[in-house]
C-alpha positions as CSV (number, residue, x, y, z in Angstrom):
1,X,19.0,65.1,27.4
2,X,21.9,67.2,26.1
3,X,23.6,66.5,29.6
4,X,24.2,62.7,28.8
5,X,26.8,64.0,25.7
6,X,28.4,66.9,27.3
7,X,32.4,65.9,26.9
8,X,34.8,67.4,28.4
9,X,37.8,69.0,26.8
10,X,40.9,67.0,25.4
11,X,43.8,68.1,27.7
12,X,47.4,68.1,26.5
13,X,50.6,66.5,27.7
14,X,51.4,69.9,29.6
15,X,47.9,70.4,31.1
16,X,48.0,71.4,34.5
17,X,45.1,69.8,36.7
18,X,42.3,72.2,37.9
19,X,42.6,73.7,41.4
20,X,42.9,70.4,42.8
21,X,46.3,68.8,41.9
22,X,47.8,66.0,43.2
23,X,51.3,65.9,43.3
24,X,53.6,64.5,40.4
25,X,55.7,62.0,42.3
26,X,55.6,58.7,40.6
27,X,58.2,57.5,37.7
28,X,58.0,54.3,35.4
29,X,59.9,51.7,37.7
30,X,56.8,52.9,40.6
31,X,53.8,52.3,38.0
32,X,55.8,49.2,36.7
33,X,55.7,47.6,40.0
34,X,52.1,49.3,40.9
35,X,51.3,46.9,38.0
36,X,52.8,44.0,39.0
37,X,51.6,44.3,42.3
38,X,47.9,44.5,41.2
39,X,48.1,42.3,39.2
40,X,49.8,39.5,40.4
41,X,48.1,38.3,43.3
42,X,44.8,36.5,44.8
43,X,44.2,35.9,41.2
44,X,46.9,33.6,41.0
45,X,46.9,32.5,44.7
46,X,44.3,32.2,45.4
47,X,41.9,31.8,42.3
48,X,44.0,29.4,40.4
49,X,41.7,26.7,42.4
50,X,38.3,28.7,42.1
51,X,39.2,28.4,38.3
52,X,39.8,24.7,38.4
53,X,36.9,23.5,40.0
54,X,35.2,25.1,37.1
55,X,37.3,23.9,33.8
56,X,39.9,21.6,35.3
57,X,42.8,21.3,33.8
58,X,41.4,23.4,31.1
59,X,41.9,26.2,33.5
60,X,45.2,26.9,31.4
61,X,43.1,27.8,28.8
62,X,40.6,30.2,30.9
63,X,44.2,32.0,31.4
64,X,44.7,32.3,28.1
65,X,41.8,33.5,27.0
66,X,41.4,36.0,29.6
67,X,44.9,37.4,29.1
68,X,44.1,38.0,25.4
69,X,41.4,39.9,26.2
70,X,43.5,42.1,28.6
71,X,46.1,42.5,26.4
72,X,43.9,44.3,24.0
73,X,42.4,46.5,26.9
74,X,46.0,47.0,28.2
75,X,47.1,48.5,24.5
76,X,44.3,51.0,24.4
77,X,44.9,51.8,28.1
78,X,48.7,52.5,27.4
79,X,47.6,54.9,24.4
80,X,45.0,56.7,25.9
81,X,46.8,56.7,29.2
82,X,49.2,58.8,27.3
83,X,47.3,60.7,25.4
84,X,45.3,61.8,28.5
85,X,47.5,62.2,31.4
86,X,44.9,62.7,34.2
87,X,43.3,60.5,36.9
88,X,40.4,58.7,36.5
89,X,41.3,55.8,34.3
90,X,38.3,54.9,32.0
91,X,35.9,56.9,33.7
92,X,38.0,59.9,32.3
93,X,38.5,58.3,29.0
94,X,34.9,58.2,28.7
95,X,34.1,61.3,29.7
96,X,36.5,62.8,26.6
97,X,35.1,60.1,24.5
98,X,32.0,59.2,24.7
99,X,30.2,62.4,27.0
100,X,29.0,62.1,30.8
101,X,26.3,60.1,30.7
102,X,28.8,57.1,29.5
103,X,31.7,57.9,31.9
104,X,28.9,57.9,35.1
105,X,27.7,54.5,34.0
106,X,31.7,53.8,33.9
107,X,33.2,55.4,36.4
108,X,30.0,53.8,38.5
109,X,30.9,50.4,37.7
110,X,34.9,51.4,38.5
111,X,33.7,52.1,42.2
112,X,32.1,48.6,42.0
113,X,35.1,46.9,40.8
114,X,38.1,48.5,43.1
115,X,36.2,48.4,45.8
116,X,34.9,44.3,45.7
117,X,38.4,43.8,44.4
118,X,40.2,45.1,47.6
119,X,37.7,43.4,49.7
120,X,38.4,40.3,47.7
121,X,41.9,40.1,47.8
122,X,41.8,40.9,51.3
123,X,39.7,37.2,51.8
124,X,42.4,35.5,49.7
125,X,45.2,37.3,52.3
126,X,43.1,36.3,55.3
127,X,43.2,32.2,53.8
128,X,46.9,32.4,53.3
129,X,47.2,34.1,57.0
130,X,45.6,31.9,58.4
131,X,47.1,28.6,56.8
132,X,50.4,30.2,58.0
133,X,49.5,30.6,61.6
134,X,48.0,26.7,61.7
135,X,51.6,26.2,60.1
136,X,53.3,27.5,63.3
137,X,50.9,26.3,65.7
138,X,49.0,29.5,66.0
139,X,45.9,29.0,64.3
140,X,42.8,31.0,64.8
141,X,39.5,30.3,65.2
142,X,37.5,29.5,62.4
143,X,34.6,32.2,63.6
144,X,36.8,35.1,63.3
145,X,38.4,33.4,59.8
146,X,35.1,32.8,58.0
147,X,32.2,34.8,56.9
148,X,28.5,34.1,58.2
149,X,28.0,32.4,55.2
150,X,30.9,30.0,55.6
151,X,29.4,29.3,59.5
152,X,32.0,32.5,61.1
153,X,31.1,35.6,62.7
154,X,33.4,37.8,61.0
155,X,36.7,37.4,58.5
156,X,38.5,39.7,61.0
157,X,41.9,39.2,59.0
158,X,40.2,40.1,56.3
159,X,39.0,43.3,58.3
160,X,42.5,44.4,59.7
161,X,44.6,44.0,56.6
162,X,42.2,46.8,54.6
163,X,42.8,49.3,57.4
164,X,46.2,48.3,57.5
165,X,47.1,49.2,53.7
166,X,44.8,52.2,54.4
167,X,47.2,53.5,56.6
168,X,50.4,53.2,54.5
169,X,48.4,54.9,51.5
170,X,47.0,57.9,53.9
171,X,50.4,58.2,54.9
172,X,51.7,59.6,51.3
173,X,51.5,58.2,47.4
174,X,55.3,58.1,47.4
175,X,56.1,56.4,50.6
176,X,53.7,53.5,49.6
177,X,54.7,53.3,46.2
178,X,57.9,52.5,47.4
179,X,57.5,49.9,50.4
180,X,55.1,48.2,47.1
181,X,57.8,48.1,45.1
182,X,59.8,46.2,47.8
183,X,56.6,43.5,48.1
184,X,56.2,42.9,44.8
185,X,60.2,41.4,45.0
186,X,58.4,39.2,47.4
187,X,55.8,38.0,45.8
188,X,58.0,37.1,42.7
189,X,60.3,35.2,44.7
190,X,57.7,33.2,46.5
191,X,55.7,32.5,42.6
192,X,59.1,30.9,41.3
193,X,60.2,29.4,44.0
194,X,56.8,27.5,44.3
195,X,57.4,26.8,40.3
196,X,61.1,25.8,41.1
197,X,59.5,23.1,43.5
198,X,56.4,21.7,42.0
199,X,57.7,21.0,38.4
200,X,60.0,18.4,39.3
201,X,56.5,16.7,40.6
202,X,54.8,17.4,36.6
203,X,53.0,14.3,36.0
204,X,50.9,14.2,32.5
205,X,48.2,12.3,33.8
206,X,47.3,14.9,36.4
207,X,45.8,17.0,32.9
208,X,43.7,14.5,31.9
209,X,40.9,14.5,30.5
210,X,42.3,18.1,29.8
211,X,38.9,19.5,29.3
212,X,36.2,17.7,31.7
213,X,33.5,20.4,31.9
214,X,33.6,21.7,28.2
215,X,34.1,24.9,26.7
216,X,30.8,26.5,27.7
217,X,27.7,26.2,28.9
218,X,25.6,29.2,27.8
219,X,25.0,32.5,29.5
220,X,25.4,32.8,33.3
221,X,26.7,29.1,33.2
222,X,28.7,27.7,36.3
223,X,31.1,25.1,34.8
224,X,33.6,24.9,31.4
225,X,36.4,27.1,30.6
226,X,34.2,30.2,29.5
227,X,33.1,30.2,33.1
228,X,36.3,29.9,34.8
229,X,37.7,32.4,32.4
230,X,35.0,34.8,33.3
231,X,36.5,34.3,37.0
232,X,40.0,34.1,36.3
233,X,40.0,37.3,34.5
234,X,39.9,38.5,37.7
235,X,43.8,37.4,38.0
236,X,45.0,39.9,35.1
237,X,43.3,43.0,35.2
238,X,45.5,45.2,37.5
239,X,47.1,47.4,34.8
240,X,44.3,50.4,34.7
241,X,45.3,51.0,38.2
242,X,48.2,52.4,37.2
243,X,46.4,54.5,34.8
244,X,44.8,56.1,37.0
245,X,48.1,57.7,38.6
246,X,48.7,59.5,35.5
247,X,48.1,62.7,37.0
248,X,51.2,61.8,39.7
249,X,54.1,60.5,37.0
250,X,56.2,62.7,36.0
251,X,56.9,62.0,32.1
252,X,53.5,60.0,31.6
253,X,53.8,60.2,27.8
254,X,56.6,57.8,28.5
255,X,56.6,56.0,32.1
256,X,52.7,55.1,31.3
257,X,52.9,53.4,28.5
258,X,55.8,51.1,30.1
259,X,54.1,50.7,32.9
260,X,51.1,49.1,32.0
261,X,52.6,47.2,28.8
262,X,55.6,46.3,31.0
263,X,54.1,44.7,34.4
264,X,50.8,42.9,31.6
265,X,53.4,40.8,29.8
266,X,55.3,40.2,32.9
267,X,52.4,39.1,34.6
268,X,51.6,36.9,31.7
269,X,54.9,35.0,31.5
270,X,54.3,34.3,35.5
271,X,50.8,33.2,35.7
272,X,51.7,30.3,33.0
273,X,54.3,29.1,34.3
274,X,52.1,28.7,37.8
275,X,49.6,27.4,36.2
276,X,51.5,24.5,34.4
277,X,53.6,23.5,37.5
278,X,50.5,23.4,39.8
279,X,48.2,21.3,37.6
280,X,50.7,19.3,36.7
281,X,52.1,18.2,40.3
282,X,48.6,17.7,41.5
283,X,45.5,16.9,40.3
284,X,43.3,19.4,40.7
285,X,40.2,18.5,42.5
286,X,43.1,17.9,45.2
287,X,43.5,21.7,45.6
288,X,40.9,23.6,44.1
289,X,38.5,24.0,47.7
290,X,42.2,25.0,49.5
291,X,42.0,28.6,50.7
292,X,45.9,28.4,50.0
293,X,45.8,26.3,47.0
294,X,49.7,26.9,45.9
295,X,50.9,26.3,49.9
296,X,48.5,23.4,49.8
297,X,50.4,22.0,46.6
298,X,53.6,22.2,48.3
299,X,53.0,20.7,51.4
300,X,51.6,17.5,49.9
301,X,54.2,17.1,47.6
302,X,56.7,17.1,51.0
303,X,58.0,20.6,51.8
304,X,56.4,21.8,55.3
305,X,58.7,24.3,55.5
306,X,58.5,26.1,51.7
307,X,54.5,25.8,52.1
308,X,54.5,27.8,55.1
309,X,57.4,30.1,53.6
310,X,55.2,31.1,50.1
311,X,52.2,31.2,52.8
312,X,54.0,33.7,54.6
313,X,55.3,35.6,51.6
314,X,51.7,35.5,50.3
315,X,51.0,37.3,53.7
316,X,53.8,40.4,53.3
317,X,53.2,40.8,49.2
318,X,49.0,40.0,49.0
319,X,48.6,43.5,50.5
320,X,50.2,45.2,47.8
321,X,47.4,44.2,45.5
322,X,45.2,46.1,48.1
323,X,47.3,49.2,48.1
324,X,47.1,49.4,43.9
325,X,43.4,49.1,43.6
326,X,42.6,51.3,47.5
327,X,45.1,54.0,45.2
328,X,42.9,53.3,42.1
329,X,39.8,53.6,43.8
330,X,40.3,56.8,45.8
331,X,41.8,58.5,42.6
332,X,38.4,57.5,40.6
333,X,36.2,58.8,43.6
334,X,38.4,61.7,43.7
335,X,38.3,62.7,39.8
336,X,34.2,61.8,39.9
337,X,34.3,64.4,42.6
338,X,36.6,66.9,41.4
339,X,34.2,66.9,38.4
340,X,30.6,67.7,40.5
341,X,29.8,64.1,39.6
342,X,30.3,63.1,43.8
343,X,30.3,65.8,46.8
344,X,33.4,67.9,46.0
345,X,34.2,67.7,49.5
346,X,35.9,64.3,48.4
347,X,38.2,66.2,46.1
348,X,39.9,67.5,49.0
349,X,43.8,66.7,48.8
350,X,46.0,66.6,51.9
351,X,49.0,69.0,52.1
352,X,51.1,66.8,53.7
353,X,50.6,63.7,52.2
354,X,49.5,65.5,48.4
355,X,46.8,62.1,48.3
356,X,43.1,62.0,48.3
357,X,42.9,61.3,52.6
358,X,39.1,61.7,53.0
359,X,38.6,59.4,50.2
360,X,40.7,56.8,51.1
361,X,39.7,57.1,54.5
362,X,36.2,56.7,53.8
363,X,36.8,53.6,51.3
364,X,38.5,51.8,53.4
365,X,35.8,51.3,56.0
366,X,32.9,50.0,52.9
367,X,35.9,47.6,52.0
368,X,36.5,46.2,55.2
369,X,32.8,46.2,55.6
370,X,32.4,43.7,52.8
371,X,35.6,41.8,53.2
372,X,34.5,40.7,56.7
373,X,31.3,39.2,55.7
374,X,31.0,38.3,51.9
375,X,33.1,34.6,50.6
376,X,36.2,35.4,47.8
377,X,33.8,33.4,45.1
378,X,31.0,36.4,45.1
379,X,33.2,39.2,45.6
380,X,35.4,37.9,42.3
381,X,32.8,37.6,40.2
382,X,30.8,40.6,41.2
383,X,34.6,42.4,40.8
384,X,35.2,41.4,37.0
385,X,31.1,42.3,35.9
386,X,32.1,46.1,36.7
387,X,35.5,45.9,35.2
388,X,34.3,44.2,31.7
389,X,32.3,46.9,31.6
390,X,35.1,49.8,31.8
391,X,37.8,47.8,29.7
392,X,35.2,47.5,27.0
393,X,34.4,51.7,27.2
394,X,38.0,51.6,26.9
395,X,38.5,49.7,23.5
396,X,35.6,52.2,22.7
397,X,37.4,55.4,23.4
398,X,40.2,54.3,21.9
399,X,38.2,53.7,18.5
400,X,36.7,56.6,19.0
401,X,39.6,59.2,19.4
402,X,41.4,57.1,16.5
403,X,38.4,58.0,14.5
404,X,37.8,61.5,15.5
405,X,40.8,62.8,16.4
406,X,43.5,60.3,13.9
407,X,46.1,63.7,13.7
408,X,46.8,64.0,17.6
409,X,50.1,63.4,18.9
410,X,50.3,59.9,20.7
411,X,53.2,58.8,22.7
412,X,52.2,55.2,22.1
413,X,50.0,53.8,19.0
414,X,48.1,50.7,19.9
415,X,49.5,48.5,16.8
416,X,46.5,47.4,14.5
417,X,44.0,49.2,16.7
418,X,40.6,48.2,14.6
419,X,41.1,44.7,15.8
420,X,42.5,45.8,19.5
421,X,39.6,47.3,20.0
422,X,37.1,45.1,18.6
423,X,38.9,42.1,20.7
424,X,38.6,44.4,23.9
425,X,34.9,45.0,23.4
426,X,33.9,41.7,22.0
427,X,35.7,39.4,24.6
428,X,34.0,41.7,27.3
429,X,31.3,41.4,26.2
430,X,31.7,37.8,26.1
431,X,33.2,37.1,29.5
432,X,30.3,39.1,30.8
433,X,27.9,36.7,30.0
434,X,30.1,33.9,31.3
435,X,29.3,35.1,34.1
436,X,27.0,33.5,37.0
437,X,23.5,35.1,36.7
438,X,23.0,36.0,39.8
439,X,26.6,38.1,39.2
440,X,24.8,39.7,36.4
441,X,21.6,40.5,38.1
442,X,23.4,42.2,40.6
443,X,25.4,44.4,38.4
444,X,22.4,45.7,36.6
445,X,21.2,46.6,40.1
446,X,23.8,48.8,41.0
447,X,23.7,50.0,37.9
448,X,20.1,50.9,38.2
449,X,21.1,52.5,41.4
450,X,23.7,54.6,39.5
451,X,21.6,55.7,37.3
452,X,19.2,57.3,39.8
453,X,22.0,59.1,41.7
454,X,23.3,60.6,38.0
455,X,19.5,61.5,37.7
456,X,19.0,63.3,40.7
457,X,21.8,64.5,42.1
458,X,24.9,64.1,39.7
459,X,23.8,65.6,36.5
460,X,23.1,69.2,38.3
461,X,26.0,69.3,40.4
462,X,28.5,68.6,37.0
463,X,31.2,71.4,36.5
464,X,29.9,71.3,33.2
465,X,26.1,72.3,33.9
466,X,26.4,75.3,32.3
């Protein structure tokens, strides 16, 4: 069983990658607004009413306690992000870490969450397309808006938008990086001008009773603000994505650690000052079933116009969400493969492009797959089991190296790391059992069905199988 402990090597700040390299392209104000643009998003979009049908008003909490618990897994990212400059996120964390068995088991769950995230976020684009095109008298049908479930055929905007942002990535990690960083100006504008609007509307009475659900229910409970944190966390993770470009910035001892501190406490300010000006206009059992919850919120306090405009700038700045965690997930399946863990066919980088093509080629067809036929609800919850799971290997590592390795250089210290970590693991942990059961039972299936691919096929095919 020696195979499940194998590590590999610590590289260094001036490592170069093995004989497949992707191109160093990327500086901080890119992985700042890669960030941002993961990060902000269907979460706060779109999920803002999923959460409040499950805590209420109390939702504010949920964001709180959620963001804590990223905040910690965003400090041990940053330092191990810059202590380990390569692609792969927390699967290659693990792998230094913890040995292979570990970062399969992660890197497993990673696949999970990027690709039900993309898929996701793509549903919570299709809702806000759709409520845009009713807004100009172009609506389309509700079989080709809704998934079988839901009494549709297919969520074909759902469908179109993945190979869309496909396309843009295929065409070159620079290129895309770039148009993202435009979109995510968008998106911005669109979140405070929706603030700028609804908080004249604030009425106190629209929080109360504050707390209507509780706290929690127990494990795998559906209502109180454990539950809807265990969603909502959904809303701020975002952050690893741009540590898995750390093989493609240039001065990742530096631009790393300010991208991923950078666009979390950006993205902290924002979702609270959302979140305060939409309960507070409206009550929320008023918006929390909209598809387009903040467009909803606007057009009923009287602005047809600025609901269909933050509808349609959800519509141009949702996708970027897509394109950081399609880039995350092609990098992870590229890494897993350049490492024998996946066919090493996948590893194959494109000369003209100097991305992952194959991968994200292939990708993009399972997420539009899922986004046409599975509701936002499942694919959130299913989407935060698998990355609780790598954010809490992450506080782990970071222990870990701190432990065995205290004299190495670090470009950024997480401050008081013995509780960073803890927190990290701990409130994973937590949140993971605030999930809805059937969520969990379906994690530990995939799982099981990881571990049967490392078993038979992964374990031998490892670069470092003697």
């Amino acid at each position: 069983m020696d195979f499940i402990t194998r590590r590999r090597a610590m590289p260094s700040l001036e490592a170069p990658p093995s004989e497949h390299g992707l191109k160093k392209t990327l500086s901080w104000p890119h992985l700042v607004a890669l960030g941002v643009g993961a990060i902000v998003g269907t979460g706060i979009y779109t999920l803002i009413g999923v959460g409040a049908e499950r805590a209420g008003p109390a939702v504010m909490l949920a964001f709180v306690i959620a963001g804590i618990v990223c905040v910690c897994a965003a400090l041990a990212y940053a330092e191990l992000a810059s202590m380990i400059p390569v692609s792969g996120s927390a699967y290659t964390y693990s792998y230094t870490a913890l040995g292979e068995g570990a970062a399969w088991m992660v890197g497993w769950s990673l696949i999970l969450e990027y690709t039900v995230v993309c898929s996701a976020v793509a549903v919570g684009w299709a809702g806000y397309f759709s409520g845009m095109m009713e807004g100009i008298g172009l609506g389309l049908p509700a079989i080709l808006t809704s998934a079988p479930s839901q009494g549709g055929i297919v969520n074909l905007p759902a469908v179109l938008i993945v190979g869309a942002v496909a396309a843009l990535l295929v065409a070159g990690t620079r290129e895309s990086a770039s148009i993202n960083a435009v979109l995510v100006v968008v998106k911005i504008a669109a979140l405070i001008a929706f603030v700028v609007i609804a908080l004249p509307h604030f009425n106190a009475d629209n929080l109360k009773p504050f707390m209507p659900y509780g706290f929690s229910h127990g494990v795998g409970a559906q209502m109180g603000v454990m539950a809807a944190a265990a969603i909502i966390f959904f809303a701020f993770y975002g952050f690893d994505a741009v540590a898995t470009a750390a093989e493609e910035t240039r001065n990742p001892g530096r631009d790393l650690t300010i991208g991923i501190v950078g666009s979390m406490v950006a993205c902290v300010a924002i979702y609270m000052a959302v979140a305060v000006a939409a309960l507070g206009a409206m009550p929320f059992t008023d918006f929390m079933k909209s598809p387009e919850p903040l467009s909803h919120i606007i057009r009923t306090v009287g602005s047809d116009l600025w609901a269909t405009l933050i509808a349609g700038a959800a519509v141009v700045a949702l996708p970027t969400v897509i394109l950081a965690f399609m880039f995350g997930q092609s990098r992870i399946f590229f890494v897993m493969a350049r490492d024998g863990l996946l066919p090493r066919g996948l590893a194959h980088v494109s000369e003209r492009s100097g991305g992952p093509v194959r991968v994200t080629a292939g990708t993009a067809v399972l997420m539009a797959i899922i986004a046409g036929f599975i509701p936002l609800g499942d694919l959130a919850a299913l989407a935060n089991a698998g990355t609780l799971v790598a954010f809490a290997s992450v506080g782990l590592c970071l222990m870990v190296l701190r432990r065995r390795e205290p004299g190495r250089p670090r470009v950024f210290r997480a401050p008081v790391w013995w509780l960073v970590g803890p927190v990290a693991i701990l409130g994973c942990i937590y949140l993971f059992f605030s999930l809805p059961a059937a969520t969990q039972i379906n994690f530990v299936v995939w799982n099981v069905i990881g571990v049967a691919v490392y078993l038979l096929y992964s374990r031998r095919s490892s670069l470092l199988n003697g």
